[in-house]
TORVEX-780440 format. One line per 2 residues: number of its first residue (from 1); for each residue y, z negated, x of N, C-alpha, C. Coordinates in steps of 0.02 Angstrom, whole numbers. Example, Ala and Ser with C-alpha at 12.3 -4.5 7.8 and 13.67 -1.06 7.14 Angstrom:
<nodes>
1> -284,-390,660,-225,-390,615,-165,-390,660 | -112,-354,642,-53,-357,684,2,-394,645
</nodes>
This chain:
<nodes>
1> 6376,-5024,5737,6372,-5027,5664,6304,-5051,5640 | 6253,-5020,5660,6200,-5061,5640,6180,-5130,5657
3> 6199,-5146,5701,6197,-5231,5704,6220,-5269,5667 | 6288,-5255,5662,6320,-5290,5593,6251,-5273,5534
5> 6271,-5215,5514,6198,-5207,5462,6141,-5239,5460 | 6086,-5249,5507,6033,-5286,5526,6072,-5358,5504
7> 6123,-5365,5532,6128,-5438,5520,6146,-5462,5450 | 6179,-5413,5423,6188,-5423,5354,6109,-5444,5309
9> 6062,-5390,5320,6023,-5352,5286,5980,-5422,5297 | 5967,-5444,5367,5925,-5515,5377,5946,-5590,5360
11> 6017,-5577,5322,6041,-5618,5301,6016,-5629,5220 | 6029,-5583,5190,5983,-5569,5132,5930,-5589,5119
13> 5887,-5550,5153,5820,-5545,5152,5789,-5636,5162 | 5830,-5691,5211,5818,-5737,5196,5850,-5782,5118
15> 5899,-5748,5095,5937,-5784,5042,5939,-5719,4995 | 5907,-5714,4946,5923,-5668,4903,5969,-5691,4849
17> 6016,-5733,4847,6073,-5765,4822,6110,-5700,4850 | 6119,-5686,4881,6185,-5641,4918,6166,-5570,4903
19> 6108,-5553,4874,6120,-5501,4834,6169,-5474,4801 | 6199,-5545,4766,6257,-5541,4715,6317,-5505,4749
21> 6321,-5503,4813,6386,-5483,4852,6398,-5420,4876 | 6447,-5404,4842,6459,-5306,4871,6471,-5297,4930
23> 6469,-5350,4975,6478,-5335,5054,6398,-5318,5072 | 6346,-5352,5041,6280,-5363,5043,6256,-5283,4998
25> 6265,-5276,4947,6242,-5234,4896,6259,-5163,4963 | 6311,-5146,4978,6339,-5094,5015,6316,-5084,5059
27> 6293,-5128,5101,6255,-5126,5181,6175,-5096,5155 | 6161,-5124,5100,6097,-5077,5085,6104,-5024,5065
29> 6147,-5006,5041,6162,-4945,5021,6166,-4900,5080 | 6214,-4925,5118,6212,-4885,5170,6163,-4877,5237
31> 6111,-4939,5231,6055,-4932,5272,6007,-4857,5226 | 6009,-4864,5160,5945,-4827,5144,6005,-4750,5134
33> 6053,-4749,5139,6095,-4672,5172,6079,-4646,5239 | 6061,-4678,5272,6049,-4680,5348,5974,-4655,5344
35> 5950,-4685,5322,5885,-4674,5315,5866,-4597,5273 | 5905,-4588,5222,5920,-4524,5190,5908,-4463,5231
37> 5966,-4482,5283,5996,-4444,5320,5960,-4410,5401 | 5896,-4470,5392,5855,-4468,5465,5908,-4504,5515
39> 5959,-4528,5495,5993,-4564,5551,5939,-4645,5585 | 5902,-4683,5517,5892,-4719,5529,5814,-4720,5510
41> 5761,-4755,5544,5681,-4744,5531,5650,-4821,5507 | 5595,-4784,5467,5558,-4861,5446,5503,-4869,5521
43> 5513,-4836,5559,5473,-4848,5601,5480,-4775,5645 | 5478,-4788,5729,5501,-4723,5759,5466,-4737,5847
45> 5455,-4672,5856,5426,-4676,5931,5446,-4719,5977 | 5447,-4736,6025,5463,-4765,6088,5447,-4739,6134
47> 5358,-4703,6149,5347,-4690,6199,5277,-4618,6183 | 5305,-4586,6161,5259,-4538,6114,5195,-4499,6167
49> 5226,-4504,6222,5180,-4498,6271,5130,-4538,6292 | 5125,-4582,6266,5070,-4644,6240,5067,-4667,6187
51> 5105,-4621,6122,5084,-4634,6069,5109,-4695,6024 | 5154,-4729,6063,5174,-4789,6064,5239,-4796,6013
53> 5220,-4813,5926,5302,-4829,5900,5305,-4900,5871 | 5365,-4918,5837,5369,-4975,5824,5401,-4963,5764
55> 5369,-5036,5741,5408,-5057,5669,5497,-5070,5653 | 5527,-5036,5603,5606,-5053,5612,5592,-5105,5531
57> 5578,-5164,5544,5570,-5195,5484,5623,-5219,5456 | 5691,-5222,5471,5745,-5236,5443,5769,-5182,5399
59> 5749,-5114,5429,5769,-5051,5376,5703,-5053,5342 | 5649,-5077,5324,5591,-5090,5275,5625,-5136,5229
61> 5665,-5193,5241,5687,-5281,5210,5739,-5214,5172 | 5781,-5191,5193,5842,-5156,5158,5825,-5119,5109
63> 5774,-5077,5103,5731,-5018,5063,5685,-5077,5013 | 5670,-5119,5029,5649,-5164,4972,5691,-5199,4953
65> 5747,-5200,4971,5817,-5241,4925,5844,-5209,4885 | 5852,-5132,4902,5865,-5084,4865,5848,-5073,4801
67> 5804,-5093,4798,5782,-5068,4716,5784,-5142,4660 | 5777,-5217,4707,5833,-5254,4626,5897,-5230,4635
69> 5954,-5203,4676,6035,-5193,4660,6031,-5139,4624 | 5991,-5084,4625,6006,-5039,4586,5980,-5035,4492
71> 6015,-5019,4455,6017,-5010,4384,5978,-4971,4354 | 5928,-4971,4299,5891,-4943,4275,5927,-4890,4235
73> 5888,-4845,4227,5945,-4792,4178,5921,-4722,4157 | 5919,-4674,4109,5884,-4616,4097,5897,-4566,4137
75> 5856,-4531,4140,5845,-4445,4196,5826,-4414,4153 | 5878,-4355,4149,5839,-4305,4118,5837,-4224,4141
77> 5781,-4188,4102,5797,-4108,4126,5780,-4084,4059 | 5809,-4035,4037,5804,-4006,3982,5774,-4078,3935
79> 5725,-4082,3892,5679,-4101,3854,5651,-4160,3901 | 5627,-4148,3968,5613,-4222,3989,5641,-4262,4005
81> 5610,-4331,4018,5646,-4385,4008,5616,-4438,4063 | 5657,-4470,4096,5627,-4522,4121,5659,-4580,4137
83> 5651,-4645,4147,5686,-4707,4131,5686,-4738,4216 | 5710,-4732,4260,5723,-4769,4322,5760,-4804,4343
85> 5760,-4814,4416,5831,-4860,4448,5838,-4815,4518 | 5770,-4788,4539,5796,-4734,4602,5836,-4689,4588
87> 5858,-4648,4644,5904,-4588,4622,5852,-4524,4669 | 5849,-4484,4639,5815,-4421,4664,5866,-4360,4727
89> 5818,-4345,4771,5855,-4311,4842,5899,-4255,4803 | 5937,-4231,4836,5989,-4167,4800,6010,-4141,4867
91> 6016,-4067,4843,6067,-4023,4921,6020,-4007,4955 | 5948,-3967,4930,5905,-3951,4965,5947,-3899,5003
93> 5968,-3854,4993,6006,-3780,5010,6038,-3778,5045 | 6100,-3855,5061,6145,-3868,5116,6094,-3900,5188
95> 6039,-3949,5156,5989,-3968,5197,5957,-3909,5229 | 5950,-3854,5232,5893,-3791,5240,5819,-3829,5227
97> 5818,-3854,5168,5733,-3868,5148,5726,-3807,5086 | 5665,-3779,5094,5644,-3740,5046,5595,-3791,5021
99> 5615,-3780,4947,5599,-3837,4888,5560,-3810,4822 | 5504,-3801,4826,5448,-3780,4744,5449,-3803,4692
101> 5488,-3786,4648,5460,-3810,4586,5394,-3833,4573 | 5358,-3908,4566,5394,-3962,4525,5415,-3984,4601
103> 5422,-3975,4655,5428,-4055,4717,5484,-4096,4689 | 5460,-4166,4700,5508,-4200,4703,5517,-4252,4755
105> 5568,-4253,4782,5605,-4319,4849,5642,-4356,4821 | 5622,-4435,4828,5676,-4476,4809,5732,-4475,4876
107> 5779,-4500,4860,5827,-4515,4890,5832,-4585,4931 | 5838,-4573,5001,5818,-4627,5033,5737,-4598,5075
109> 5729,-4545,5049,5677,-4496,5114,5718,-4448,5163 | 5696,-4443,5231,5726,-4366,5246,5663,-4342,5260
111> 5707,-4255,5238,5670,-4181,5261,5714,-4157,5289 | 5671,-4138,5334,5710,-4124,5389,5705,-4032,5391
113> 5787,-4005,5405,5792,-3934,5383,5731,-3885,5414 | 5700,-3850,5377,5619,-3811,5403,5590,-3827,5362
115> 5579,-3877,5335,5525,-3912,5289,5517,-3869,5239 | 5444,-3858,5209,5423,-3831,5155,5391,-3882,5102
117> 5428,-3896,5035,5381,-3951,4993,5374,-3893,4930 | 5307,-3865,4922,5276,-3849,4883,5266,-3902,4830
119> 5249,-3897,4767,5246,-3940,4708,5224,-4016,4735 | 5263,-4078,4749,5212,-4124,4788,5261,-4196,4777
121> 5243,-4248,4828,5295,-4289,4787,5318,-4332,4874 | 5348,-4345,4893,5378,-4369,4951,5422,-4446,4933
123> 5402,-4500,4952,5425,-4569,4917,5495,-4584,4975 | 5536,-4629,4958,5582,-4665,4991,5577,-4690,5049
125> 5581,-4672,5097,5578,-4725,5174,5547,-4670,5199 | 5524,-4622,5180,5472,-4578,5201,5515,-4525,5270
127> 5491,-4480,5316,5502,-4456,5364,5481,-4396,5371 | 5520,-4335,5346,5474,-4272,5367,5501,-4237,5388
129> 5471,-4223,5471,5501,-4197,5494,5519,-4124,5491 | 5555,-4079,5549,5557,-3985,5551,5467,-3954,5543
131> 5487,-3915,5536,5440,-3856,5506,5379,-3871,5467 | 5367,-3942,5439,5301,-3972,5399,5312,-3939,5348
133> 5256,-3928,5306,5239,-3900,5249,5204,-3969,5194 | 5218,-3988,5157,5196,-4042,5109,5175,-3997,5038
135> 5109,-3983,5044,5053,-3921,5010,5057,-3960,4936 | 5028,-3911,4908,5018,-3934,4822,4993,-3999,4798
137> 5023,-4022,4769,5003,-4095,4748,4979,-4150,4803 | 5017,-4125,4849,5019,-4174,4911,5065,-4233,4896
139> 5057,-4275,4920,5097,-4337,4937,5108,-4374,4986 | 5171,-4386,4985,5187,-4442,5071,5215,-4496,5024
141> 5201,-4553,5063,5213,-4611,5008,5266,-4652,5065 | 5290,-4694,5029,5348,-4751,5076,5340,-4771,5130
143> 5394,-4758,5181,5399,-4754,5238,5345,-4728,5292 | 5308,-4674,5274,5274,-4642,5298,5303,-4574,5346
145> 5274,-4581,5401,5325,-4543,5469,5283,-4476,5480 | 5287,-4410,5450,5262,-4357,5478,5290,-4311,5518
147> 5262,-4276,5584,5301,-4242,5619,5317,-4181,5621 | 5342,-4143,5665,5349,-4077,5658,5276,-4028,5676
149> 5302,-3987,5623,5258,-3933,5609,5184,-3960,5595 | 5176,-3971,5540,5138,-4024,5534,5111,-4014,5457
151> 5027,-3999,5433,5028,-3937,5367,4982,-4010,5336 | 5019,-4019,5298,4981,-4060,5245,4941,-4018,5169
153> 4897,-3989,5191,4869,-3951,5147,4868,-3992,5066 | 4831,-3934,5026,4826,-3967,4940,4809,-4021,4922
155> 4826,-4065,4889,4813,-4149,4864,4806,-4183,4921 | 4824,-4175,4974,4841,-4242,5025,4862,-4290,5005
157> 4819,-4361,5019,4856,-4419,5018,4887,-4475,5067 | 4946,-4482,5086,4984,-4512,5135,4999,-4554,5099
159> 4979,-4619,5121,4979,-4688,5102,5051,-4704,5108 | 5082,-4743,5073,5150,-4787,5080,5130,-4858,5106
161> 5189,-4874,5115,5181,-4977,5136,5274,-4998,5143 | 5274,-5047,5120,5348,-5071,5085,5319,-5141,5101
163> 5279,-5188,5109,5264,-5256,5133,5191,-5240,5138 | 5187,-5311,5202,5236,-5337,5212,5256,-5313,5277
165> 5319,-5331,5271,5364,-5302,5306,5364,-5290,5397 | 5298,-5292,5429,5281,-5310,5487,5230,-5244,5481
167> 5224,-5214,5440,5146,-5191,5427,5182,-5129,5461 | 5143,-5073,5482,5135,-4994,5512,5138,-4953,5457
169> 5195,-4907,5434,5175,-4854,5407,5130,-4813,5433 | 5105,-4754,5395,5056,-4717,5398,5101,-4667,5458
171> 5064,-4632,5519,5116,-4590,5564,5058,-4546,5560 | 5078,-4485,5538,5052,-4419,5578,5089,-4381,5623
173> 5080,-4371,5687,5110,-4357,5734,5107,-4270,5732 | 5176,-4251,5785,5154,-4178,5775,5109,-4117,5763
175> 5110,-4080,5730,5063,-3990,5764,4984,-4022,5720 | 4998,-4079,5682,4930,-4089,5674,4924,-4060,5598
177> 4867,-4048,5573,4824,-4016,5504,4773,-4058,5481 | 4805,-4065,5411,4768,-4141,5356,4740,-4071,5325
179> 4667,-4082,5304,4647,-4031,5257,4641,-4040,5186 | 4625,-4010,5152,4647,-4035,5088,4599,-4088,5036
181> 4634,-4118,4998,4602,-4186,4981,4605,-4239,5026 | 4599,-4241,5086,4595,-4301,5142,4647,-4363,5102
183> 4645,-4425,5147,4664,-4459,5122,4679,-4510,5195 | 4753,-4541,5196,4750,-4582,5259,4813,-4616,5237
185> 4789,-4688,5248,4813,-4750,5217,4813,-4797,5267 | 4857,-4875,5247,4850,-4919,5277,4867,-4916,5355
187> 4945,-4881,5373,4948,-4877,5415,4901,-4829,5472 | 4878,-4812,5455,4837,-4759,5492,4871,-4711,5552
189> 4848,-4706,5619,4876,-4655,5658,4854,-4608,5661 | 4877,-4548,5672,4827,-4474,5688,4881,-4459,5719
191> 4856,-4436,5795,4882,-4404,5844,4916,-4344,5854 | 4951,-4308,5900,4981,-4267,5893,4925,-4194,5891
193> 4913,-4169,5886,4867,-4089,5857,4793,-4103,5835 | 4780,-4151,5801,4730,-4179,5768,4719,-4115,5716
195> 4658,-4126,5695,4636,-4074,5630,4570,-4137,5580 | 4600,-4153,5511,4555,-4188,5478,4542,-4146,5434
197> 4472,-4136,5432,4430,-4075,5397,4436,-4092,5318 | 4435,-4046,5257,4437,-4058,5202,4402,-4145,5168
199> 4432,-4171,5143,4413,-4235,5117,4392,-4294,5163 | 4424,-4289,5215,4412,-4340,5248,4473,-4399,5245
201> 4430,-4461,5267,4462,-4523,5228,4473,-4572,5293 | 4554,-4580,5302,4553,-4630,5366,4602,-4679,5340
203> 4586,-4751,5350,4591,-4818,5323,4615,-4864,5393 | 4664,-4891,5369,4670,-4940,5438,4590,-4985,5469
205> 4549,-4965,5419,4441,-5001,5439,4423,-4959,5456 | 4423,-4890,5438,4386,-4828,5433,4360,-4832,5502
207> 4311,-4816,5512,4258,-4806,5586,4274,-4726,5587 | 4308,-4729,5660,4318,-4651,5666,4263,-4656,5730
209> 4230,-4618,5731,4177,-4617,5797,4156,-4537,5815 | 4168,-4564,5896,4181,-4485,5949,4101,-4481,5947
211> 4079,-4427,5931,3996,-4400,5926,3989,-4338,5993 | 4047,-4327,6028,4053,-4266,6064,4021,-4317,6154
213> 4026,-4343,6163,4004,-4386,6217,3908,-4397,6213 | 3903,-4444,6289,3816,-4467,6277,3823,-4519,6235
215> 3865,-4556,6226,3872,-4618,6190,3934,-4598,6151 | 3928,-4657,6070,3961,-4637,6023,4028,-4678,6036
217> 4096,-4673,6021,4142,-4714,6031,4184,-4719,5970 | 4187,-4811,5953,4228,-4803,5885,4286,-4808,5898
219> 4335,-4792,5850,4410,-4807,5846,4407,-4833,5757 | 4476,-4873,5766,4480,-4910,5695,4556,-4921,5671
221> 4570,-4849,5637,4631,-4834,5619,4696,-4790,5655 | 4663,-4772,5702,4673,-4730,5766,4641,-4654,5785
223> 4677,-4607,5769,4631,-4531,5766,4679,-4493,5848 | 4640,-4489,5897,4655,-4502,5987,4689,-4399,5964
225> 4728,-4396,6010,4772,-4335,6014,4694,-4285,6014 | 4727,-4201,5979,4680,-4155,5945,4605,-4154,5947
227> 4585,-4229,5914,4527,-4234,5892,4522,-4159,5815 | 4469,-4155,5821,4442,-4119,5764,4387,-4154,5722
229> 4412,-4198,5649,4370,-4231,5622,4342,-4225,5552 | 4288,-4230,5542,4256,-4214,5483,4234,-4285,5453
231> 4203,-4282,5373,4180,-4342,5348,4122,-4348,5387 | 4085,-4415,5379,4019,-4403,5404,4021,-4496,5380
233> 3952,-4516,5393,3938,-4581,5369,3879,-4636,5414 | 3862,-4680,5408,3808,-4726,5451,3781,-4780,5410
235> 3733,-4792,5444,3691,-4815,5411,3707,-4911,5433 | 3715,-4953,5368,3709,-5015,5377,3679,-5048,5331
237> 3677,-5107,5374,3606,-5148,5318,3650,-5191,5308 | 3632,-5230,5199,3652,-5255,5177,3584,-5301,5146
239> 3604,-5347,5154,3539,-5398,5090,3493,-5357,5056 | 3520,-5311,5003,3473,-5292,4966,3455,-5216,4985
241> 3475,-5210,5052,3443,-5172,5100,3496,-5104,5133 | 3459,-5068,5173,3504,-5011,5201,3557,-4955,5177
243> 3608,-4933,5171,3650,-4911,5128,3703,-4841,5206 | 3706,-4805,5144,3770,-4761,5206,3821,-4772,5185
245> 3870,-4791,5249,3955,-4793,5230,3985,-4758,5280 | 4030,-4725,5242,4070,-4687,5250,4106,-4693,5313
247> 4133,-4646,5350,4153,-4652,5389,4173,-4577,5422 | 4213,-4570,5471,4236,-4496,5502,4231,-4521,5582
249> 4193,-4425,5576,4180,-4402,5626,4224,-4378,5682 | 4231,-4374,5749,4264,-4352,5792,4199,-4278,5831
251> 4222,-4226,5803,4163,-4179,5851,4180,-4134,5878 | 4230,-4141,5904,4268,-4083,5953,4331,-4098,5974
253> 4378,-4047,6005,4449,-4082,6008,4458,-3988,6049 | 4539,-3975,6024,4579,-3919,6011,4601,-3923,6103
255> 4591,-3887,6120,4596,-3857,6202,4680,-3866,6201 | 4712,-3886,6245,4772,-3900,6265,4816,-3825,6294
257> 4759,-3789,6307,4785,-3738,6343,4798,-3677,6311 | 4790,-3678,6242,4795,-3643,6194,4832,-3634,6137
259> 4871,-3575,6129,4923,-3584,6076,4906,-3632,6001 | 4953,-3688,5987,4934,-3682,5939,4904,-3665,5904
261> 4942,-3622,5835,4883,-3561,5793,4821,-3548,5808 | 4806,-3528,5880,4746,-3509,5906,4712,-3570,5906
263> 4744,-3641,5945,4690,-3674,5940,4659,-3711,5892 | 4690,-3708,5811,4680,-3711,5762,4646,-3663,5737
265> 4642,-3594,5738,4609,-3559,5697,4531,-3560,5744 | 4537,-3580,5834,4470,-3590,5853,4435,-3660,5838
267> 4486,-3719,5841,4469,-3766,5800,4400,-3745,5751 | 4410,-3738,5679,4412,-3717,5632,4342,-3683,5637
269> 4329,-3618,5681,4298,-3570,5675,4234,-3617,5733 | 4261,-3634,5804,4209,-3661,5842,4154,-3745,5811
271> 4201,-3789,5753,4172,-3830,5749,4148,-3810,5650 | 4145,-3764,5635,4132,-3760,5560,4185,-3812,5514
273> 4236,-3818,5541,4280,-3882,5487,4307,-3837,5406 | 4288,-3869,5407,4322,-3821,5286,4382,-3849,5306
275> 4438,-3826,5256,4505,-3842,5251,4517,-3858,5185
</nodes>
């Protein structure tokens, strides 16, 4: 079934003439149901034991077709009002997601049953997996892949990407802890039991550099399995002279041999990280 689909969907995507066609209109429909449903990913492991996933850019081409076939039209709740063409997630209760007043999921994300979305906003294409928590005024943006058990603390920002269509969503991999405010965009990886300390900022440029070694080691858009990272910055020279930029720190990393919880709350306690 999905081949036919793909083939439909890449048929499109080169001729947007065939939009017009309910054989065409339907196949997207039913790619971004799939996708709803966690049946189908904007992007999904291969080899997680090296960290290794890939782009599903034909279900990206479908999720951006999606929104010229669909019709603009009012939403409302009591007194508010709002004017769209998405349709918003429903059936938290049959899903087992526990759901906070305000969260909202468009339709065309999955949460996956465990999930906790405290007041926050979760975009289309998006991926969340069992037991994550998506904290107060957090956000996961389009086609962004988070894993299980996985605490996106208060005002998190999880970058989206919808084109072009080759590009990496943002992946946070399992057991890992975004602290609050942080921010990670542009495709960005963070490994499976990672900990990014309150307000830290990772950018598909961002200089993440290991300070725990004799020598410093950068990474660039890549946060290596349970690093423990904080903001921190360096020094570069510009024309009108020396300047600090920003950048995150790598200064520890969460013992393997240790429960979870524990190695998060020693995390935490052995490297001074705020949350």
């Amino acid at each position: 079934m999905n081949t036919e689909l793909k083939e439909i969907i890449e048929q499109a995507w080169l001729d947007r003439s065939l939009l017009e066609n309910e054989q065409t209109k339907n196949a997207i429909r039913q790619v971004v149901e799939l996708v709803d449903k966690g049946e189908l990913r904007c992007a999904e492991p291969v080899d997680l034991e090296n960290h290794q996933w890939q782009v599903n850019e034909w279900v990206k081409k479908a999720i951006i077709m999606y929104f010229p076939i669909q019709p603009m039209r009012k939403m409302e709740a009591g007194e508010l009002e709002w004017f769209d063409k998405m349709e918003l997630k429903h059936g938290y209760e049959e899903l087992g997601v526990r759901v906070v007043p305000h969260a909202v999921a468009r339709y065309g994300a999955y949460i996956a049953p465990g999930a906790i979305l405290m007041p926050s906003y979760v975009n289309i294409g998006a991926y969340v997996d069992t037991g994550t928590m998506v904290d107060t005024w957090a956000t996961v943006g389009s086609c962004a892949q988070i894993g299980k058990h996985v605490h996106l603390s208060g005002g998190v920002g999880i970058g989206g990407v919808l084109e072009p269509v080759q590009a990496a969503p943002v992946i946070i991999e399992d057991n890992c802890f975004i602290g609050s405010r942080s921010i990670v965009v542009e495709g960005a990886h963070v490994c499976k039991e990672a900990v990014l300390g309150s307000n830290t900022v990772i950018t598909g440029s961002t200089h993440i550099i290991d300070v725990t070694g004799p020598q410093p080691v950068t990474y660039k858009g890549y946060v290596p399995p349970r690093s423990v990272v904080i903001p921190g910055s360096y020094k570069r020279q510009y024309p009108a002279g020396e300047y600090s930029v920003t950048c995150a720190l790598i200064i520890g990393h969460r013992k393997e041999s240790t429960d979870k919880k524990t190695s998060l709350n020693d995390a935490l306690r052995d490297f001074g990280v705020s949350i």
